[in-house]
Biopython code that builds the backbone (N, CA, C, O; Angstrom):
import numpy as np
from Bio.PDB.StructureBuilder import StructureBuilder

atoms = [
    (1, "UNK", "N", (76.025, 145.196, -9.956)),
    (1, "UNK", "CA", (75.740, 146.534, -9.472)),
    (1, "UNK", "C", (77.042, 147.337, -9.462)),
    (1, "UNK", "O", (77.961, 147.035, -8.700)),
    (2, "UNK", "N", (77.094, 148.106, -10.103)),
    (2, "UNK", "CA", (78.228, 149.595, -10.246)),
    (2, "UNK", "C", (78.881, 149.779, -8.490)),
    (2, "UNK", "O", (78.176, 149.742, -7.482)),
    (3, "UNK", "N", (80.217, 149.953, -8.523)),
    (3, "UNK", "CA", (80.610, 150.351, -7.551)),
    (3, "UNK", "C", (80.409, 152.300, -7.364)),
    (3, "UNK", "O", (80.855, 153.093, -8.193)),
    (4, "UNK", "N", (79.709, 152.672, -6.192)),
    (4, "UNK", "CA", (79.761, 153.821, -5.658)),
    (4, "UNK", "C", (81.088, 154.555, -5.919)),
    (4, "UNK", "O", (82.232, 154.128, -5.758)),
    (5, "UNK", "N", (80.537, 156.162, -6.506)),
    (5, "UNK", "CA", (81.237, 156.558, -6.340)),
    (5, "UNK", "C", (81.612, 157.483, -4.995)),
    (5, "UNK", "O", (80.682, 158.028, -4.399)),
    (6, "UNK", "N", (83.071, 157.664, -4.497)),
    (6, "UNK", "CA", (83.577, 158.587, -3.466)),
    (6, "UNK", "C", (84.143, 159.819, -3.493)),
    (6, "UNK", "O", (85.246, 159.771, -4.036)),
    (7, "UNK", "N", (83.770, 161.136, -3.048)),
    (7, "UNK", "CA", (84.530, 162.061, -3.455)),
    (7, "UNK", "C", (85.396, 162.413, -2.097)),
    (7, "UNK", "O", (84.764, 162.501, -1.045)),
    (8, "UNK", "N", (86.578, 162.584, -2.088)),
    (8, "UNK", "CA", (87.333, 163.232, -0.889)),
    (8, "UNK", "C", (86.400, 164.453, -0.218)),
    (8, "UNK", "O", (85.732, 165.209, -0.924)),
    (9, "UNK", "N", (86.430, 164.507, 0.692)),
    (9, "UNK", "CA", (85.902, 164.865, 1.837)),
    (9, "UNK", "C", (86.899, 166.477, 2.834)),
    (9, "UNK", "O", (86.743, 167.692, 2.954)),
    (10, "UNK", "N", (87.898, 165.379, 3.320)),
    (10, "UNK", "CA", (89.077, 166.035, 3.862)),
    (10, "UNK", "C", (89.773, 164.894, 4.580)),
    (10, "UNK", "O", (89.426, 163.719, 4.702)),
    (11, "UNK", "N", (90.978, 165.620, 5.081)),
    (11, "UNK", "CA", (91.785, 164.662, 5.690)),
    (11, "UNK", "C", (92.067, 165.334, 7.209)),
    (11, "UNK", "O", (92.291, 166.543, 7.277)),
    (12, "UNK", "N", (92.047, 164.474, 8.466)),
    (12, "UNK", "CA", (92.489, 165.285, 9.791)),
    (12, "UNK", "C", (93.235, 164.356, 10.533)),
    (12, "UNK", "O", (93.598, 163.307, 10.002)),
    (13, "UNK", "N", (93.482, 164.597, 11.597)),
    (13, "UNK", "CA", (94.840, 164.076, 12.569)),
    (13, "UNK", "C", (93.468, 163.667, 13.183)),
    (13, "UNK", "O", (92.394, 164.230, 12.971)),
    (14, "UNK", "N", (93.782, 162.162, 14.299)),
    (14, "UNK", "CA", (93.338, 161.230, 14.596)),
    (14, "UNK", "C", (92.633, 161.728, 15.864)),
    (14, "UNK", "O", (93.277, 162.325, 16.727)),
    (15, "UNK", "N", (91.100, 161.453, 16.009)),
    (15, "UNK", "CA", (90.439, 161.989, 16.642)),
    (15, "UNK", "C", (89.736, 163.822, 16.957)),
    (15, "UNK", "O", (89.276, 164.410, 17.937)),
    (16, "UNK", "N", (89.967, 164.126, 15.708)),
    (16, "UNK", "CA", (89.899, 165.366, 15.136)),
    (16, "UNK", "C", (89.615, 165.863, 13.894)),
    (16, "UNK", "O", (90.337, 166.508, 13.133)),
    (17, "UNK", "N", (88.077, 165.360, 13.727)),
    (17, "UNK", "CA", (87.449, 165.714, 12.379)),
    (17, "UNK", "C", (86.259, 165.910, 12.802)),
    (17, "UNK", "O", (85.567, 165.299, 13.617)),
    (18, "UNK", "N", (85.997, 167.264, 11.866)),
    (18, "UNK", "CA", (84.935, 167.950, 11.813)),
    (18, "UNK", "C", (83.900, 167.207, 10.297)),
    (18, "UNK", "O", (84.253, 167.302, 9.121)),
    (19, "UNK", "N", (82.810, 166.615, 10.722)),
    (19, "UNK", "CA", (82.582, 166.005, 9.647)),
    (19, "UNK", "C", (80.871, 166.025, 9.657)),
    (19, "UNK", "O", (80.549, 165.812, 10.826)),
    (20, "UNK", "N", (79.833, 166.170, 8.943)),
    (20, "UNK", "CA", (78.703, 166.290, 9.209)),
    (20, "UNK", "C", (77.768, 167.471, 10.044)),
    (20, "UNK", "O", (76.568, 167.619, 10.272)),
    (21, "UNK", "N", (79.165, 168.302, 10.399)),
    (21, "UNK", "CA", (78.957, 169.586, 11.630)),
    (21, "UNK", "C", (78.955, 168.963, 12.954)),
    (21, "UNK", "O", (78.163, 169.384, 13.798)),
    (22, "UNK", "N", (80.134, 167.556, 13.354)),
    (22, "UNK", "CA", (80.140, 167.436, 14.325)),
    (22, "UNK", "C", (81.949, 166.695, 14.583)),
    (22, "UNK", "O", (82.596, 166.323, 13.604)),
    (23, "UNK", "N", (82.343, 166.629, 15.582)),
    (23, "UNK", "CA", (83.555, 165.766, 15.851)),
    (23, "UNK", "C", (83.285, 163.738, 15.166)),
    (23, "UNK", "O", (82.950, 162.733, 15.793)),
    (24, "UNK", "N", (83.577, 163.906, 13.937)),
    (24, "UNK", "CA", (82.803, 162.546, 13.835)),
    (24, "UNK", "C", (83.672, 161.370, 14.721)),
    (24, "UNK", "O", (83.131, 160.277, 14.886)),
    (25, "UNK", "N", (85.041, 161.622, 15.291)),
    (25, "UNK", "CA", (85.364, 160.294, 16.784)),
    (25, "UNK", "C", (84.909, 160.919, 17.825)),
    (25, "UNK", "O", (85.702, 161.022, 18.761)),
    (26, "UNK", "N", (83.550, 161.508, 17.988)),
    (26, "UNK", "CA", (83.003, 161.464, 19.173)),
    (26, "UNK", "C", (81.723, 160.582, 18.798)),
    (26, "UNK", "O", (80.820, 160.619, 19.633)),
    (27, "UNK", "N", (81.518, 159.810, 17.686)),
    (27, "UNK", "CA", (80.669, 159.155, 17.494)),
    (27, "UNK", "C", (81.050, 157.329, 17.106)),
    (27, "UNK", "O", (82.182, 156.913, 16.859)),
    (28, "UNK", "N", (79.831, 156.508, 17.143)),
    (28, "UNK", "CA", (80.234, 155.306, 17.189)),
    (28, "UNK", "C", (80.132, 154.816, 15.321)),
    (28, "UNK", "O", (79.339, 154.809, 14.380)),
    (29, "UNK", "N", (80.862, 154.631, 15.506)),
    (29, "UNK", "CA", (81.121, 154.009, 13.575)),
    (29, "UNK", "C", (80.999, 152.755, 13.297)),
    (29, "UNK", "O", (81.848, 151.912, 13.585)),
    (30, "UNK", "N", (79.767, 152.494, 12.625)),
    (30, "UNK", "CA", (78.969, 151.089, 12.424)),
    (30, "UNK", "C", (79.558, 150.914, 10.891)),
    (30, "UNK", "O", (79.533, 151.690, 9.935)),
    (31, "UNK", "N", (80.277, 149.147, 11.090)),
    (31, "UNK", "CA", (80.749, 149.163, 10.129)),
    (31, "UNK", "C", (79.637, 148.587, 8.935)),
    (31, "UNK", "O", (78.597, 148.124, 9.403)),
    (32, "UNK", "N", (79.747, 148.580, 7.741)),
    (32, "UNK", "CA", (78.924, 148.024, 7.050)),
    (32, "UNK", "C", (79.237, 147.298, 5.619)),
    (32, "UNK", "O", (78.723, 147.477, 4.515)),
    (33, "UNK", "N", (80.417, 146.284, 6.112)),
    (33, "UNK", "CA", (81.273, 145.235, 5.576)),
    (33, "UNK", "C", (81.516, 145.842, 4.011)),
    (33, "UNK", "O", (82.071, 145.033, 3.268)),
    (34, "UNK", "N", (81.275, 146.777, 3.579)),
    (34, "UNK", "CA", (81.671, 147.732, 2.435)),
    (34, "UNK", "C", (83.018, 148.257, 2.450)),
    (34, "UNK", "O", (83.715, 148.868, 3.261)),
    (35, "UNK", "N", (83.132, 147.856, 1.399)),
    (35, "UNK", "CA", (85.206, 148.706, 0.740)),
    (35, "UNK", "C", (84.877, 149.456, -0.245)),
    (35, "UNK", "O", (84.269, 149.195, -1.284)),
    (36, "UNK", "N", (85.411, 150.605, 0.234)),
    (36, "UNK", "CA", (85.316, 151.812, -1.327)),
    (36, "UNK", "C", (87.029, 151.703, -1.869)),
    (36, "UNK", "O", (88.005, 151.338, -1.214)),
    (37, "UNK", "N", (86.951, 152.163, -3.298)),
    (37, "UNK", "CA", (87.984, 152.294, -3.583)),
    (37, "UNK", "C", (88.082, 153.815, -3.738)),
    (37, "UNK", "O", (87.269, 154.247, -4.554)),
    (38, "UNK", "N", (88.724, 154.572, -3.271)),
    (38, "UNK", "CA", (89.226, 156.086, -3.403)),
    (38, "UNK", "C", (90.489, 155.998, -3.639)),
    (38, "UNK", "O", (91.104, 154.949, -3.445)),
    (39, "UNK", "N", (91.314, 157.611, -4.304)),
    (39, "UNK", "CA", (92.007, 157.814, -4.783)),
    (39, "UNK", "C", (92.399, 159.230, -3.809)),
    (39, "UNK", "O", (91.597, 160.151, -3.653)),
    (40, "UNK", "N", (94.050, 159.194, -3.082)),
    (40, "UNK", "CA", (94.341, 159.751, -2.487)),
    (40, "UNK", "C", (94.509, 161.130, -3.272)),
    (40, "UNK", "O", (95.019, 161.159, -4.392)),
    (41, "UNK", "N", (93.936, 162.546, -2.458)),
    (41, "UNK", "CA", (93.729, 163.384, -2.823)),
    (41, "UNK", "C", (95.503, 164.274, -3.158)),
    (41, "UNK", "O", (95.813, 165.449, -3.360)),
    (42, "UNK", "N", (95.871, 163.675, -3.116)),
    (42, "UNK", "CA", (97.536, 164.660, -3.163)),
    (42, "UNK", "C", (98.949, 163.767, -3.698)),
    (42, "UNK", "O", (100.020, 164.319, -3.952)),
    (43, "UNK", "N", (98.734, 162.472, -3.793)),
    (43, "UNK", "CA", (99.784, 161.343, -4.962)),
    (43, "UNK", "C", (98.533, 160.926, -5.866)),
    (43, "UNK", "O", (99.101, 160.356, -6.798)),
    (44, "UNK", "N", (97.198, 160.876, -6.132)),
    (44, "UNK", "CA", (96.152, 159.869, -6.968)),
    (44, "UNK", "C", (96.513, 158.455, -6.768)),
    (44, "UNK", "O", (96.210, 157.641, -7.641)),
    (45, "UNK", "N", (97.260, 158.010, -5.481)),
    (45, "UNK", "CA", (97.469, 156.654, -5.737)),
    (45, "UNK", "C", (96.043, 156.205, -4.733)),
    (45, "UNK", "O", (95.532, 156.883, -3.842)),
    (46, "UNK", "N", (95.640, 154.871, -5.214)),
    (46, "UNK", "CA", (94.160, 154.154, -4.791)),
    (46, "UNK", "C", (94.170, 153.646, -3.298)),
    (46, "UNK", "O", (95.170, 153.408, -2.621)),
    (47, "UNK", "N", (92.907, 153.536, -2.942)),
    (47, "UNK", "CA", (93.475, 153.025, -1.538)),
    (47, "UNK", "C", (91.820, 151.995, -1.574)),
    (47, "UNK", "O", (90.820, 152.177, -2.269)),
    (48, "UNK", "N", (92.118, 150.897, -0.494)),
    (48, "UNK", "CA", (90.306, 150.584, 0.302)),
    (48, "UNK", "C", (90.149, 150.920, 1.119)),
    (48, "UNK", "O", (91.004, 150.596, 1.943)),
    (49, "UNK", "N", (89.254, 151.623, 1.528)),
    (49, "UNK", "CA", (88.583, 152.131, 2.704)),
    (49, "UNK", "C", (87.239, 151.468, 3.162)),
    (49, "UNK", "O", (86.294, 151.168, 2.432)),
    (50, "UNK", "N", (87.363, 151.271, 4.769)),
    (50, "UNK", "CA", (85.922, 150.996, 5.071)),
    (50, "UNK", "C", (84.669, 151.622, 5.068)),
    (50, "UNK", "O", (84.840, 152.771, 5.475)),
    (51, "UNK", "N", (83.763, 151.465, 4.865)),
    (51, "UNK", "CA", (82.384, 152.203, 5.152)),
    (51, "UNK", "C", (81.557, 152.256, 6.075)),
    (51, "UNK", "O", (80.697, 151.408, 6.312)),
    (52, "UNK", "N", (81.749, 153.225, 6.646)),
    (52, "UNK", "CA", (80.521, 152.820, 7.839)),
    (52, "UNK", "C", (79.660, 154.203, 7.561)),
    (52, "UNK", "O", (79.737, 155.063, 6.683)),
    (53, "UNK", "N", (78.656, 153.991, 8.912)),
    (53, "UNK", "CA", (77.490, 154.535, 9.146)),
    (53, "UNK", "C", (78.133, 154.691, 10.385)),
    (53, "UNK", "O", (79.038, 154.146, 11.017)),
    (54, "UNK", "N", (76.779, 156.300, 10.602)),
    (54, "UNK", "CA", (77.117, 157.025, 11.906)),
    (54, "UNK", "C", (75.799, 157.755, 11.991)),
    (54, "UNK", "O", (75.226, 158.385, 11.101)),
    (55, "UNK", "N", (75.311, 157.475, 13.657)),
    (55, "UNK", "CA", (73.716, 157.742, 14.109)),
    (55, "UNK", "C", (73.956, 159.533, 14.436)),
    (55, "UNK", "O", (73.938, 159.771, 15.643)),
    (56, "UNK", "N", (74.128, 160.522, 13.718)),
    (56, "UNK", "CA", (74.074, 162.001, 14.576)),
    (56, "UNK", "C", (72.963, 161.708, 15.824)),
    (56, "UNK", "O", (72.040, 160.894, 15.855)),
    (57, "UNK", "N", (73.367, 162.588, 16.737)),
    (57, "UNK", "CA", (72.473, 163.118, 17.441)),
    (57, "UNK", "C", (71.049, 163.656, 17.163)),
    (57, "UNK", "O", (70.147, 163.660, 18.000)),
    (58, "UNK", "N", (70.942, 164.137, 15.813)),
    (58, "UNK", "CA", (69.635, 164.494, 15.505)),
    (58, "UNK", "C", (68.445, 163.514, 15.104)),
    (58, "UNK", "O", (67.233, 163.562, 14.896)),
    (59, "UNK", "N", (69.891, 162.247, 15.118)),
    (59, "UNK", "CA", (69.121, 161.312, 14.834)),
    (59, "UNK", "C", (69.325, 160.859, 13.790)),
    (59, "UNK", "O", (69.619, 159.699, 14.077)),
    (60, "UNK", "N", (69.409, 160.986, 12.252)),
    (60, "UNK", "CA", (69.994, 161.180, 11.340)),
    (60, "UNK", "C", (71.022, 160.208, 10.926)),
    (60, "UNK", "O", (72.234, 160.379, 11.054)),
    (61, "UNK", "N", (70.391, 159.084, 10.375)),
    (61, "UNK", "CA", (72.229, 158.174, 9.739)),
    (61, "UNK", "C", (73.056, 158.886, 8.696)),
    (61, "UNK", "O", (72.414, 159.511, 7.852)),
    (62, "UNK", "N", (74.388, 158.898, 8.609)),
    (62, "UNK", "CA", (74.759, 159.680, 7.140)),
    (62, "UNK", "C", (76.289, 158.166, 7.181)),
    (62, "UNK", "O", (76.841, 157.562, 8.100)),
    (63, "UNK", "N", (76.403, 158.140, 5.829)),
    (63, "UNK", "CA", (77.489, 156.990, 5.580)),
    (63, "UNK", "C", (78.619, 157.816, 4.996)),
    (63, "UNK", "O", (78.378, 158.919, 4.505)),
    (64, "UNK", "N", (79.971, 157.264, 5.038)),
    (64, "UNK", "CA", (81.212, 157.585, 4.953)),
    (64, "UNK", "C", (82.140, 156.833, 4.918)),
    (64, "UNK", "O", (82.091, 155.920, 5.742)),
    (65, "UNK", "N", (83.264, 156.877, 4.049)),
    (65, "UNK", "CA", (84.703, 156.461, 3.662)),
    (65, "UNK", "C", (85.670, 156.824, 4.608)),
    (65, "UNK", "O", (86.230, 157.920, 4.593)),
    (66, "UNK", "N", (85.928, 155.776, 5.584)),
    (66, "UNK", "CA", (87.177, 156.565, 5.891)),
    (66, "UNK", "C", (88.301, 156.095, 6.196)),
    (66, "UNK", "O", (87.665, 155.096, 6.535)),
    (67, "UNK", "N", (89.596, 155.764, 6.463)),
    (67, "UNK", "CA", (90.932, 154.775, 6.620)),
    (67, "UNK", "C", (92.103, 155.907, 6.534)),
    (67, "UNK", "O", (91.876, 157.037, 6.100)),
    (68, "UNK", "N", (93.188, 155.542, 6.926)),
    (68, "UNK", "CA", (94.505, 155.987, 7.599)),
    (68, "UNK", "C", (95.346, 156.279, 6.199)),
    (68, "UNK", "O", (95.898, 155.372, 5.575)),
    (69, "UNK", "N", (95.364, 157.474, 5.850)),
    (69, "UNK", "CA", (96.579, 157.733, 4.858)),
    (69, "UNK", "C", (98.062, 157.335, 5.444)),
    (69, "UNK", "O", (98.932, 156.750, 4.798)),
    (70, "UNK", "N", (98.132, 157.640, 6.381)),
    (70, "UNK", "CA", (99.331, 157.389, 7.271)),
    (70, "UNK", "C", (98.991, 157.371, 8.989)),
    (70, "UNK", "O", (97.908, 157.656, 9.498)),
    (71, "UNK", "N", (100.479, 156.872, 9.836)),
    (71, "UNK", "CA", (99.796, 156.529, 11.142)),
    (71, "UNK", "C", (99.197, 158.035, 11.437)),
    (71, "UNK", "O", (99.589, 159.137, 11.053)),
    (72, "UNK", "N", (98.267, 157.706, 12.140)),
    (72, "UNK", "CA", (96.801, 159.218, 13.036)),
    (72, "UNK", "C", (96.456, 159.981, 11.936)),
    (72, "UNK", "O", (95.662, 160.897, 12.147)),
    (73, "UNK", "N", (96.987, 159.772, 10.485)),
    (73, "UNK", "CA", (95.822, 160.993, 9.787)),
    (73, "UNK", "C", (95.385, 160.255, 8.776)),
    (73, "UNK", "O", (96.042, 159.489, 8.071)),
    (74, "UNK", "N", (93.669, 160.639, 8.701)),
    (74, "UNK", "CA", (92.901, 160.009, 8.302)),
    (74, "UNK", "C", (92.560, 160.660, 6.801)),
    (74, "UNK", "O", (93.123, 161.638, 6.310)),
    (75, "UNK", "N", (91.923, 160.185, 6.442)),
    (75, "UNK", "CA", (91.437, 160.550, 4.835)),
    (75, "UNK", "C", (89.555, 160.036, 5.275)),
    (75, "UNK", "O", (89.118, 159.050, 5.869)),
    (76, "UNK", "N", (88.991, 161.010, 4.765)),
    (76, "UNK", "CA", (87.604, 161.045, 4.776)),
    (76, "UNK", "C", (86.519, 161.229, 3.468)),
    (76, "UNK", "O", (86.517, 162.372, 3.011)),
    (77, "UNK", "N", (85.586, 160.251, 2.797)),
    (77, "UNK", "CA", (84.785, 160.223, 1.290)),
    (77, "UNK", "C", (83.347, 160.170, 1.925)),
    (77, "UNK", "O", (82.737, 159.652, 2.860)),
    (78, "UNK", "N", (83.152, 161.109, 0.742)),
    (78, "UNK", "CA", (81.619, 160.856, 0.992)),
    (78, "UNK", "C", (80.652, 160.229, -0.531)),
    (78, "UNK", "O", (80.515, 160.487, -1.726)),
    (79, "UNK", "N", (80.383, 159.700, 0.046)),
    (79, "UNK", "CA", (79.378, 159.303, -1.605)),
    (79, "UNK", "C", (78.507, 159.800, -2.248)),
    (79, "UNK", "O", (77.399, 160.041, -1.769)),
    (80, "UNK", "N", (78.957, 160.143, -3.906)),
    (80, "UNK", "CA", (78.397, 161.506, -4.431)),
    (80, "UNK", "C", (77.186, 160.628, -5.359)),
    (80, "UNK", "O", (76.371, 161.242, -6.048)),
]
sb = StructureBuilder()
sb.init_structure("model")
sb.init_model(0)
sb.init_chain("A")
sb.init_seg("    ")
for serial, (resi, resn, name, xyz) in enumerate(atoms, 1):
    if name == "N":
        sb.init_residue(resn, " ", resi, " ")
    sb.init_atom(name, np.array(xyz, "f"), 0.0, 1.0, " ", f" {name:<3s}", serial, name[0])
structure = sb.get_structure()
C-alpha cells in the first residue's frame, strides 16, 4: 500500500495552533502508530512525524501530521 501523501499545513509555537478552526493543544491527540514522511517547508530537508487523530467538539474525527521542527515550534500536515 502507497505511503500517504502530506501537505504542510503551517507551523506554530508550542501550544498555539489554530488548526481545524480550533486551538488543536486544547485537544487530546490519539496516536495512531503511523509515521509520515514530510518535507520541511523552508530547508526541503525530510522529517517523521507522528499521526494522530483528534475528536472536535462537533464531534468530528479529522487526522494530522505533526512533530517539532525545533524545541516549542511545531510543523503541522494534513493528508491530501
Amino acid at each position: 500500500m502507497p505511503e500517504k501523501c502530506w501537505k504542510f499545513e503551517k507551523s506554530a509555537i508550542d501550544g498555539q495552533c489554530k488548526l481545524f478552526g480550533v486551538n488543536i493543544f486544547d485537544f487530546e491527540w490519539e496516536e495512531t502508530g503511523e509515521t509520515a514522511t514530510v518535507y520541511d517547508p523552508q530547508y526541503n530537508q525530510p522529517h517523521k512525524m507522528q499521526v494522530y487523530n483528534v475528536k472536535l467538539l462537533s464531534g468530528e474525527t479529522k487526522t494530522f501530521a505533526a512533530g517539532e521542527f525545533s524545541n516549542c515550534v511545531w510543523g503541522f500536515y494534513l493528508p491530501e
